[in-house]
C-alpha positions as CSV (number, residue, x, y, z in Angstrom):
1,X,-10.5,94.5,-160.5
2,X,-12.0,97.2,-158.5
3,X,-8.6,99.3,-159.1
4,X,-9.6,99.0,-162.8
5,X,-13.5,100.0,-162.4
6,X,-12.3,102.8,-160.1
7,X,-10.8,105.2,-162.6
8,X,-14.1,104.8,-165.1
9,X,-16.8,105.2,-162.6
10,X,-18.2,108.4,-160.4
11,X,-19.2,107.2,-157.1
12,X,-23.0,107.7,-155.9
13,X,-23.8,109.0,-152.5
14,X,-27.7,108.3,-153.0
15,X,-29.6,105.7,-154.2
16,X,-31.6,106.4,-157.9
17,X,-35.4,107.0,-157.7
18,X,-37.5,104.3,-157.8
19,X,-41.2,103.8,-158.8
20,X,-42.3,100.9,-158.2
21,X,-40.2,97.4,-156.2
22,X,-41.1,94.0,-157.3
23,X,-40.8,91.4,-154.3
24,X,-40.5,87.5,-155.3
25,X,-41.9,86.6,-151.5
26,X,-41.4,83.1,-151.4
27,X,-37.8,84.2,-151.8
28,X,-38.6,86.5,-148.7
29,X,-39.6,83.5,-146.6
30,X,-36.5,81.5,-147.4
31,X,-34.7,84.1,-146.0
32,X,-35.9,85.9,-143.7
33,X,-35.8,83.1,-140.5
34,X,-38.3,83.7,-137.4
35,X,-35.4,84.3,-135.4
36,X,-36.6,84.1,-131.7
37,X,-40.6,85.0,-133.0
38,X,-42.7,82.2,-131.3
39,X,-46.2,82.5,-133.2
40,X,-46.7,82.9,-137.3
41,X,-48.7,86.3,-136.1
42,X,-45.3,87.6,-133.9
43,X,-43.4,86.5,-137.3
44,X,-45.7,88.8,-139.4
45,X,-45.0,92.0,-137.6
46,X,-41.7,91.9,-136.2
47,X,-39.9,90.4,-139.0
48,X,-41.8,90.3,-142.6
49,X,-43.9,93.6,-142.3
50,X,-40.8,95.6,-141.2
51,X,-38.7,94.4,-144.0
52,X,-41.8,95.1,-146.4
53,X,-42.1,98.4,-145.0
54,X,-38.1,99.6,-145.9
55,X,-38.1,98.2,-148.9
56,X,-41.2,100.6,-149.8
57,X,-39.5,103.5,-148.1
58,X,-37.9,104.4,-151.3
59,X,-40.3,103.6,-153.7
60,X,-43.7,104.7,-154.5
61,X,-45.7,101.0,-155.6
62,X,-44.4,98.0,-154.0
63,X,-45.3,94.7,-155.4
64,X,-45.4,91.0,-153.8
65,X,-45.7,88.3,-155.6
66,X,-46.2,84.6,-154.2
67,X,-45.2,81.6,-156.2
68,X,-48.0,78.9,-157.1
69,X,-47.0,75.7,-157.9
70,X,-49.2,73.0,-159.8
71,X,-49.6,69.6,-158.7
72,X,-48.0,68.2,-162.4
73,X,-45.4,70.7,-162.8
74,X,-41.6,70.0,-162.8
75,X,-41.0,72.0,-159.8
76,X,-44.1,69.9,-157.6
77,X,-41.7,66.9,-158.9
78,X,-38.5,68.6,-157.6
79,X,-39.9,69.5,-154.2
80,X,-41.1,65.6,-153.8
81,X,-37.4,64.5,-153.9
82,X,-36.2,67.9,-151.8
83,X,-37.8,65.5,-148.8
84,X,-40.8,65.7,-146.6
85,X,-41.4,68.1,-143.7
86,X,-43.9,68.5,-141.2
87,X,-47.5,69.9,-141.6
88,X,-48.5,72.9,-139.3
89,X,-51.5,75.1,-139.8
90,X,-50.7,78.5,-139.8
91,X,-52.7,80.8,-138.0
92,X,-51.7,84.4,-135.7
93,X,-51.7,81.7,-132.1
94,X,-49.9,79.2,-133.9
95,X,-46.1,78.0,-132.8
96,X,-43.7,78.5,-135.5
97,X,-41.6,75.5,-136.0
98,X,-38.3,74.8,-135.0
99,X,-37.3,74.0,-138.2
100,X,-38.1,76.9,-140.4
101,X,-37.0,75.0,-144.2
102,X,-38.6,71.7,-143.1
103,X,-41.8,73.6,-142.3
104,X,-41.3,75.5,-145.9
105,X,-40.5,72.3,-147.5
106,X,-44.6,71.0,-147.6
107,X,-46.5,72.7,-150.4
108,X,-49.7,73.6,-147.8
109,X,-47.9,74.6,-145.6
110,X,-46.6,77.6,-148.1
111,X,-50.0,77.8,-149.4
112,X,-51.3,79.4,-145.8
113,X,-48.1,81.3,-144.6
114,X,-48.2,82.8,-148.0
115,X,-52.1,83.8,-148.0
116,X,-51.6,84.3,-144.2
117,X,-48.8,87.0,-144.7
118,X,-50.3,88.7,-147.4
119,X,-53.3,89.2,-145.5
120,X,-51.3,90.7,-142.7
121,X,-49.4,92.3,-144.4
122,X,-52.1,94.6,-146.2
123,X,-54.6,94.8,-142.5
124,X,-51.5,96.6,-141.2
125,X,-50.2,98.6,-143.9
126,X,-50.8,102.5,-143.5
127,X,-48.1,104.3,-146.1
128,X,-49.8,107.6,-146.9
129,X,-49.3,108.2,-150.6
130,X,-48.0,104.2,-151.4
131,X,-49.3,101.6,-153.0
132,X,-49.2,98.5,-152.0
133,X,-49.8,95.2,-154.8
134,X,-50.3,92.0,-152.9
135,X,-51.0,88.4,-155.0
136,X,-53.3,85.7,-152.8
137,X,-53.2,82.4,-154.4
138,X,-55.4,83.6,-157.9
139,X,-56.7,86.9,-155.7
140,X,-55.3,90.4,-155.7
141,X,-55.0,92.3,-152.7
142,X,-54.1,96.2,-153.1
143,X,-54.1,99.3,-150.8
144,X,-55.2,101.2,-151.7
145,X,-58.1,99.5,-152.8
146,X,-58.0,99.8,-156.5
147,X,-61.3,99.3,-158.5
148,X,-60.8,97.8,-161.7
149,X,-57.6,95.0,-161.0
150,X,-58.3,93.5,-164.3
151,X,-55.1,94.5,-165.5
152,X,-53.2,93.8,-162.3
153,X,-54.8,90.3,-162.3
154,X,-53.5,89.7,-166.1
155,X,-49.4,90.6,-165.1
156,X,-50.4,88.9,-161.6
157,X,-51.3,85.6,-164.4
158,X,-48.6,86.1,-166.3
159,X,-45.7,85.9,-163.1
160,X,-47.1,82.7,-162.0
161,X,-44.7,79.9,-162.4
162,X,-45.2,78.2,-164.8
163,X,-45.6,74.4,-165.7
């Protein structure tokens, strides 16, 4: 198939411009694994901020999104029969888990790695001239600091899964 693409296409040596990279983070967390990280804080710097941080290297506005899940919605139902994990808090001291999509699979337990990361993630960020869109449960994090979020908060609304 490639032999028939190849005679109708130009290759590119460099990626296209981009303005703005939307990030589904829960998605993030599935995949990126803690590797040999041994607290949720070592997790946030060596392995989620640095993969934040590339992905804005080409872009000027990056934008992370967490999912929110309500108690009477299909997916809560589908993540009941998914199977039960094990509760840990998550705070910067705190041992990440042996088994990373156990520890994903209970609903608080996303609730404070999400808020937790997001939080991190915008105390450390320090892009001159980026922009950085961060949801936090119904909150909006941005740096920089953008006044009026009204709008943000609106598409922030409308992205949430819904039920």
């Amino acid at each position: 198939m490639l032999l028939c693409l190849a005679g109708h296409t130009e290759a590119q040596s460099e990626a296209p411009e981009v303005t703005v990279v939307f990030i589904d983070g829960a998605t993030i967390t599935q995949m990126l694994k803690p590797g040999t990280t041994k607290t949720f804080e070592e997790y946030a710097h060596q392995i989620f901020i640095p993969y934040i941080a590339r992905q804005l290297r080409n872009a000027r506005r990056l934008d992370l999104v967490w999912d929110t899940y309500r108690d009477d919605s299909l997916k809560a139902s589908t993540r009941e029969k998914r199977g039960k994990g094990v509760r840990r808090r998550v705070v910067k001291s705190a041992a990440i888990p042996g088994n990373w999509q156990s520890f994903l699979r209970v609903h608080s337990n996303k609730v404070e790695l999400f808020s937790f990361l997001s939080k991190m993630l915008v105390q450390s960020y320090q892009e001159e001239g980026k922009e950085l869109v961060v949801t936090d449960g119904q909150d909006i994090l941005s740096v920089p600091q953008q006044e009026d979020i009204n709008q943000l908060a609106h598409v922030a609304t409308k992205r949430q899964t819904p039920a």
